[in-house]
VEXDREN-227100 format. One record per residue (C-alpha): x, y, z. Coordinates in steps of 0.1 Angstrom, whole numbers, plus 5000, padded with zeros to 4 digits. Layout:
<nodes>
XYZ
...
</nodes>
This chain:
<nodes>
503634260182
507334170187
507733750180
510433650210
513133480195
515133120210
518533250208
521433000212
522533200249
518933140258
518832780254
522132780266
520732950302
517232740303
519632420296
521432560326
518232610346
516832310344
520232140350
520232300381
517032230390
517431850385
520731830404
518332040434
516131760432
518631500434
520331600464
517231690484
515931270474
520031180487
519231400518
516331260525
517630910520
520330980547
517631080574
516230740575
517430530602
515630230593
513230090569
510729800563
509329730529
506729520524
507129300560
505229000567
504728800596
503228440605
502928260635
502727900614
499827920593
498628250610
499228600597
499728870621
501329140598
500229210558
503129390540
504429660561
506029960548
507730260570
510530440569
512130540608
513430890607
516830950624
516831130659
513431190658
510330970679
508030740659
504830650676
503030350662
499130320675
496030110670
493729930686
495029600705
496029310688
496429520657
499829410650
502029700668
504029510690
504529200668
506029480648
508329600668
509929310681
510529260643
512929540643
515429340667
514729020657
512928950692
510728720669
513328500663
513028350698
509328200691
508427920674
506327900642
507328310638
508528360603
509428700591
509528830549
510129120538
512929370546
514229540574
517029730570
519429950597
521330230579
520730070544
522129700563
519329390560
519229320596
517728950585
520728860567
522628510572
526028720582
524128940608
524928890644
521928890665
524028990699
525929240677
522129370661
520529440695
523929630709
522529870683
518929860685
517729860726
514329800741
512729910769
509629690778
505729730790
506529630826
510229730844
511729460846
514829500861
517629200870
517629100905
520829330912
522229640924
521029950908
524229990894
525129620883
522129650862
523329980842
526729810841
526029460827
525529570789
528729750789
530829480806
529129230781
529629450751
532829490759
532529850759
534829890791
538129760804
538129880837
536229970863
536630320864
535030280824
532530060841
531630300866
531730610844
528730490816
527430330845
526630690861
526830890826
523530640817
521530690848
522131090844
520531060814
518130870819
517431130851
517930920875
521030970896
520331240912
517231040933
519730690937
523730810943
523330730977
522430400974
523730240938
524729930956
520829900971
518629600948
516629770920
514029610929
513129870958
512530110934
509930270928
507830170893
508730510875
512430460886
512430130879
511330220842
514130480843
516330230851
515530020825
516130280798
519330390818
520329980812
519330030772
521230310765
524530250787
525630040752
525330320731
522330270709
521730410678
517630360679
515630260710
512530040714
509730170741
507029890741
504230120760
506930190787
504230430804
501430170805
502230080842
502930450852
501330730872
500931050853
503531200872
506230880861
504930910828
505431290824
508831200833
509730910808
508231150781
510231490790
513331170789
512331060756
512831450737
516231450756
517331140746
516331190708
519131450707
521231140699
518930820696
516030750669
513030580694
510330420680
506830370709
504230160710
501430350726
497430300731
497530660745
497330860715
497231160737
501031100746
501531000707
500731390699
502531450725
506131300719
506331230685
507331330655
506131080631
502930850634
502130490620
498630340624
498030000623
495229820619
494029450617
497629380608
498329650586
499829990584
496530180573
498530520573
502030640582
502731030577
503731310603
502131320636
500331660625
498931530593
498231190614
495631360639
495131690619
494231540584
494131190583
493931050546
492530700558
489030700569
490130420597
492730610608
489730890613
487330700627
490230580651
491530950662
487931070667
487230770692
484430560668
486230230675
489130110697
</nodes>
Protein backbone atom coordinates (compact mmCIF):
# COMPACT_ATOMS: atom_id res chain seq x y z
CA UNK A 1 0.00 0.00 0.00
CA UNK A 2 1.56 3.34 -1.18
CA UNK A 3 1.72 5.89 2.17
CA UNK A 4 0.67 9.46 0.31
CA UNK A 5 3.17 11.88 1.12
CA UNK A 6 2.56 16.06 2.30
CA UNK A 7 4.87 17.49 -0.04
CA UNK A 8 5.86 21.22 0.37
CA UNK A 9 3.81 22.05 -3.40
CA UNK A 10 0.98 20.30 -1.83
CA UNK A 11 0.60 22.30 1.16
CA UNK A 12 1.50 25.06 -0.89
CA UNK A 13 -1.91 24.33 -3.27
CA UNK A 14 -4.34 23.32 -0.20
CA UNK A 15 -2.87 26.72 1.52
CA UNK A 16 -4.02 28.19 -1.73
CA UNK A 17 -7.39 26.42 -1.70
CA UNK A 18 -8.48 27.21 1.34
CA UNK A 19 -7.31 30.85 0.88
CA UNK A 20 -9.57 30.99 -1.86
CA UNK A 21 -12.26 29.56 -0.33
CA UNK A 22 -12.23 32.05 2.62
CA UNK A 23 -11.84 35.15 0.40
CA UNK A 24 -15.30 33.28 -1.60
CA UNK A 25 -16.83 33.41 1.62
CA UNK A 26 -16.04 36.92 2.43
CA UNK A 27 -17.24 38.46 -0.52
CA UNK A 28 -20.53 36.56 -0.80
CA UNK A 29 -21.07 37.92 3.42
CA UNK A 30 -19.95 41.75 1.71
CA UNK A 31 -22.59 41.02 -1.04
CA UNK A 32 -25.03 40.10 0.90
CA UNK A 33 -24.43 43.10 3.27
CA UNK A 34 -24.88 45.43 0.29
CA UNK A 35 -28.46 43.95 -0.54
CA UNK A 36 -29.88 45.18 2.53
CA UNK A 37 -31.71 48.27 2.38
CA UNK A 38 -32.56 48.62 5.87
CA UNK A 39 -32.22 46.91 9.11
CA UNK A 40 -33.71 46.82 12.67
CA UNK A 41 -31.86 45.06 15.49
CA UNK A 42 -33.33 44.37 18.45
CA UNK A 43 -36.32 47.42 18.26
CA UNK A 44 -38.47 48.19 21.04
CA UNK A 45 -41.44 50.16 21.40
CA UNK A 46 -43.62 51.77 24.31
CA UNK A 47 -46.46 53.82 24.49
CA UNK A 48 -45.50 55.19 28.29
CA UNK A 49 -45.50 52.23 30.38
CA UNK A 50 -46.97 50.00 27.66
CA UNK A 51 -44.98 47.72 25.30
CA UNK A 52 -46.22 47.31 21.90
CA UNK A 53 -42.99 45.83 20.23
CA UNK A 54 -40.30 43.16 22.01
CA UNK A 55 -36.95 43.31 20.25
CA UNK A 56 -37.37 43.31 16.66
CA UNK A 57 -34.92 42.07 14.27
CA UNK A 58 -35.19 42.17 10.23
CA UNK A 59 -33.23 42.87 7.62
CA UNK A 60 -35.21 44.79 4.31
CA UNK A 61 -33.80 43.45 1.12
CA UNK A 62 -33.09 46.05 -1.65
CA UNK A 63 -35.64 46.20 -4.63
CA UNK A 64 -37.45 43.48 -3.58
CA UNK A 65 -41.25 43.54 -1.51
CA UNK A 66 -41.32 42.61 2.17
CA UNK A 67 -44.73 41.60 3.45
CA UNK A 68 -45.10 41.79 7.23
CA UNK A 69 -48.47 39.79 8.53
CA UNK A 70 -50.24 38.77 11.72
CA UNK A 71 -53.15 38.88 13.39
CA UNK A 72 -54.43 42.56 14.34
CA UNK A 73 -52.95 44.47 16.98
CA UNK A 74 -49.92 42.25 16.65
CA UNK A 75 -47.56 45.04 16.31
CA UNK A 76 -47.28 45.34 12.26
CA UNK A 77 -48.19 48.77 11.80
CA UNK A 78 -46.63 50.25 15.03
CA UNK A 79 -43.72 48.78 13.19
CA UNK A 80 -43.79 50.31 10.25
CA UNK A 81 -44.43 53.70 11.17
CA UNK A 82 -41.01 53.07 13.12
CA UNK A 83 -39.20 52.96 9.88
CA UNK A 84 -40.01 56.72 9.19
CA UNK A 85 -40.12 57.93 12.40
CA UNK A 86 -44.08 58.46 12.08
CA UNK A 87 -43.93 57.53 15.91
CA UNK A 88 -42.25 60.48 16.73
CA UNK A 89 -45.45 62.50 16.31
CA UNK A 90 -47.32 60.60 19.38
CA UNK A 91 -46.96 61.15 22.70
CA UNK A 92 -45.64 58.65 25.39
CA UNK A 93 -44.10 56.61 21.97
CA UNK A 94 -40.56 55.81 22.72
CA UNK A 95 -38.44 53.92 20.33
CA UNK A 96 -34.87 51.61 21.29
CA UNK A 97 -33.12 49.79 19.30
CA UNK A 98 -31.76 50.44 15.87
CA UNK A 99 -32.99 51.26 12.64
CA UNK A 100 -30.64 51.86 10.11
CA UNK A 101 -31.15 53.15 6.09
CA UNK A 102 -28.16 51.98 3.98
CA UNK A 103 -25.89 51.35 7.18
CA UNK A 104 -27.25 55.30 8.49
CA UNK A 105 -29.12 55.25 12.19
CA UNK A 106 -32.18 56.90 11.11
CA UNK A 107 -32.82 57.80 15.06
CA UNK A 108 -29.78 59.76 15.21
CA UNK A 109 -29.68 63.45 16.85
CA UNK A 110 -28.15 64.79 13.28
CA UNK A 111 -30.90 63.08 11.20
CA UNK A 112 -33.40 65.28 9.48
CA UNK A 113 -36.82 64.02 9.80
CA UNK A 114 -38.18 66.05 6.53
CA UNK A 115 -34.90 65.04 4.86
CA UNK A 116 -35.61 61.01 6.30
CA UNK A 117 -39.11 60.69 4.80
CA UNK A 118 -38.00 62.31 1.27
CA UNK A 119 -36.34 58.88 1.26
CA UNK A 120 -38.61 56.65 2.84
CA UNK A 121 -42.54 57.25 1.48
CA UNK A 122 -45.82 55.85 2.62
CA UNK A 123 -48.79 55.13 1.22
CA UNK A 124 -51.66 54.65 3.83
CA UNK A 125 -54.80 52.17 4.67
CA UNK A 126 -57.43 54.68 3.35
CA UNK A 127 -56.52 57.31 0.12
CA UNK A 128 -56.27 60.03 1.41
CA UNK A 129 -55.63 62.47 -1.03
CA UNK A 130 -55.18 66.63 -0.39
CA UNK A 131 -58.18 68.56 -1.24
CA UNK A 132 -56.49 69.62 -4.75
CA UNK A 133 -56.17 69.03 -8.27
CA UNK A 134 -55.03 65.65 -9.33
CA UNK A 135 -52.02 67.10 -10.45
CA UNK A 136 -51.20 69.64 -7.48
CA UNK A 137 -51.26 66.58 -5.44
CA UNK A 138 -48.41 64.66 -7.48
CA UNK A 139 -46.58 68.00 -7.67
CA UNK A 140 -46.48 69.18 -3.98
CA UNK A 141 -43.52 66.78 -2.82
CA UNK A 142 -41.38 67.81 -5.63
CA UNK A 143 -41.97 71.57 -5.23
CA UNK A 144 -41.37 71.06 -1.46
CA UNK A 145 -38.31 68.96 -1.92
CA UNK A 146 -37.11 71.15 -4.03
CA UNK A 147 -36.64 68.72 -6.57
CA UNK A 148 -37.84 71.20 -9.48
CA UNK A 149 -37.16 74.76 -10.49
CA UNK A 150 -39.58 75.22 -12.97
CA UNK A 151 -42.62 74.31 -14.06
CA UNK A 152 -41.91 72.44 -16.98
CA UNK A 153 -39.70 70.12 -14.12
CA UNK A 154 -42.84 70.40 -12.11
CA UNK A 155 -44.97 69.17 -14.72
CA UNK A 156 -42.64 66.46 -16.09
CA UNK A 157 -42.31 64.16 -12.54
CA UNK A 158 -45.64 65.38 -12.06
CA UNK A 159 -46.86 63.16 -15.27
CA UNK A 160 -43.56 60.70 -15.20
CA UNK A 161 -45.18 59.73 -11.45
CA UNK A 162 -48.77 59.12 -12.39
CA UNK A 163 -47.48 56.93 -15.48
CA UNK A 164 -45.95 54.89 -13.13
CA UNK A 165 -48.13 54.62 -10.88
CA UNK A 166 -50.66 53.70 -14.01
CA UNK A 167 -52.59 56.26 -13.90
CA UNK A 168 -52.37 58.85 -16.54
CA UNK A 169 -53.70 57.21 -19.12
CA UNK A 170 -57.41 57.19 -17.18
CA UNK A 171 -56.90 61.20 -15.80
CA UNK A 172 -54.87 63.40 -18.79
CA UNK A 173 -57.93 64.90 -19.61
CA UNK A 174 -58.78 66.23 -16.61
CA UNK A 175 -55.40 66.81 -14.20
CA UNK A 176 -56.78 70.08 -13.19
CA UNK A 177 -60.28 68.16 -11.91
CA UNK A 178 -60.23 67.73 -7.56
CA UNK A 179 -58.81 64.18 -6.63
CA UNK A 180 -61.36 63.73 -4.70
CA UNK A 181 -63.76 62.60 -7.71
CA UNK A 182 -61.74 59.73 -8.10
CA UNK A 183 -62.53 56.77 -7.85
CA UNK A 184 -61.05 54.67 -4.56
CA UNK A 185 -58.59 52.55 -6.67
CA UNK A 186 -57.42 55.72 -8.47
CA UNK A 187 -57.38 57.55 -5.54
CA UNK A 188 -54.97 54.92 -4.01
CA UNK A 189 -53.00 55.22 -7.33
CA UNK A 190 -52.74 58.65 -6.75
CA UNK A 191 -51.44 58.40 -3.55
CA UNK A 192 -48.54 56.20 -4.55
CA UNK A 193 -48.14 58.44 -7.73
CA UNK A 194 -47.73 61.47 -4.74
CA UNK A 195 -45.03 58.95 -2.77
CA UNK A 196 -42.94 58.28 -5.45
CA UNK A 197 -42.83 61.70 -7.42
CA UNK A 198 -39.82 62.50 -4.70
CA UNK A 199 -37.80 59.83 -5.71
CA UNK A 200 -37.86 57.18 -2.92
CA UNK A 201 -35.52 54.80 -2.30
CA UNK A 202 -38.03 52.40 -0.12
CA UNK A 203 -41.87 52.70 0.02
CA UNK A 204 -44.29 52.11 2.92
CA UNK A 205 -47.83 50.39 1.90
CA UNK A 206 -49.91 50.25 5.19
CA UNK A 207 -52.64 47.61 3.76
CA UNK A 208 -53.15 50.00 0.78
CA UNK A 209 -55.63 47.30 -0.71
CA UNK A 210 -57.74 47.03 2.43
CA UNK A 211 -60.40 49.50 1.08
CA UNK A 212 -60.21 48.09 -2.54
CA UNK A 213 -62.30 45.91 -4.91
CA UNK A 214 -60.48 42.98 -6.28
CA UNK A 215 -60.19 44.49 -9.50
CA UNK A 216 -58.34 47.92 -7.72
CA UNK A 217 -56.34 45.63 -5.79
CA UNK A 218 -55.15 43.44 -8.74
CA UNK A 219 -54.06 46.72 -10.00
CA UNK A 220 -52.06 48.21 -6.93
CA UNK A 221 -50.32 44.64 -6.83
CA UNK A 222 -49.31 44.29 -10.76
CA UNK A 223 -47.98 48.33 -9.65
CA UNK A 224 -46.09 47.11 -6.72
CA UNK A 225 -43.67 44.31 -9.08
CA UNK A 226 -43.18 47.34 -11.46
CA UNK A 227 -42.23 49.70 -9.13
CA UNK A 228 -39.70 47.33 -7.21
CA UNK A 229 -37.61 47.53 -10.38
CA UNK A 230 -36.25 50.66 -8.65
CA UNK A 231 -37.89 51.01 -5.01
CA UNK A 232 -37.48 48.47 -1.88
CA UNK A 233 -41.53 48.30 -0.49
CA UNK A 234 -42.22 47.02 2.61
CA UNK A 235 -46.67 45.94 3.16
CA UNK A 236 -48.56 45.49 5.83
CA UNK A 237 -51.17 43.02 4.88
CA UNK A 238 -53.97 40.74 6.80
CA UNK A 239 -54.43 39.09 3.32
CA UNK A 240 -51.82 36.63 3.34
CA UNK A 241 -53.10 35.50 0.05
CA UNK A 242 -51.71 38.77 -1.65
CA UNK A 243 -48.53 38.29 0.79
CA UNK A 244 -47.68 35.00 -1.44
CA UNK A 245 -48.60 36.80 -3.96
CA UNK A 246 -46.34 40.00 -4.14
CA UNK A 247 -43.65 39.36 -2.05
CA UNK A 248 -40.45 38.26 -1.84
CA UNK A 249 -39.66 38.22 1.77
CA UNK A 250 -42.12 37.53 4.72
CA UNK A 251 -42.02 38.73 8.52
CA UNK A 252 -44.67 37.46 11.01
CA UNK A 253 -45.48 39.08 13.92
CA UNK A 254 -47.11 38.15 16.73
CA UNK A 255 -48.24 39.55 20.17
CA UNK A 256 -45.51 42.19 19.56
CA UNK A 257 -42.94 40.11 18.25
CA UNK A 258 -41.34 38.96 15.05
CA UNK A 259 -42.11 35.10 15.60
CA UNK A 260 -40.30 34.32 12.10
CA UNK A 261 -38.87 36.28 9.20
CA UNK A 262 -37.34 34.13 6.19
CA UNK A 263 -38.44 34.05 2.43
CA UNK A 264 -41.98 34.07 1.47
CA UNK A 265 -41.59 30.28 0.16
CA UNK A 266 -40.11 28.99 3.31
CA UNK A 267 -42.75 31.38 5.17
CA UNK A 268 -45.97 29.49 3.89
CA UNK A 269 -44.10 26.34 2.52
CA UNK A 270 -42.03 25.35 5.73
CA UNK A 271 -42.57 27.51 8.45
CA UNK A 272 -39.96 26.82 11.37
CA UNK A 273 -42.36 28.55 14.11
CA UNK A 274 -45.21 26.54 15.07
CA UNK A 275 -47.28 30.10 15.43
CA UNK A 276 -46.33 31.03 12.35
CA UNK A 277 -48.03 27.46 11.27
CA UNK A 278 -50.84 27.52 13.06
CA UNK A 279 -51.30 31.15 11.57
CA UNK A 280 -50.82 30.14 7.72
CA UNK A 281 -53.11 27.07 8.12
CA UNK A 282 -55.96 29.37 9.54
CA UNK A 283 -56.02 27.90 13.53
CA UNK A 284 -56.06 31.49 14.92
CA UNK A 285 -56.36 35.03 13.44
Amino acid sequence: MMDYVMTADSTDTKDNIIGQMQDSQESEASESRTDITMMAEGVSVFYGADQALDDINIDIHSKQITALIGPSGCGKSTFLRCLNRMNDVIDGCRVSGRITLDGEDIYAPSVDVVSLRSHIGMVFQKPNPFPKSIFENVAYGPKIHGLAQTQDEIEEIAIRSLKNAGLFEEVKDRLHAPATGLSGGQQQRLCIARAISINPGVLLMDEPCSALDPIATARIEDLMWELKENITIIIVTHSMQQAARVSQYTGFFHMGVMAEVGTTEQIFQNPVDTRTRDYITGRFG
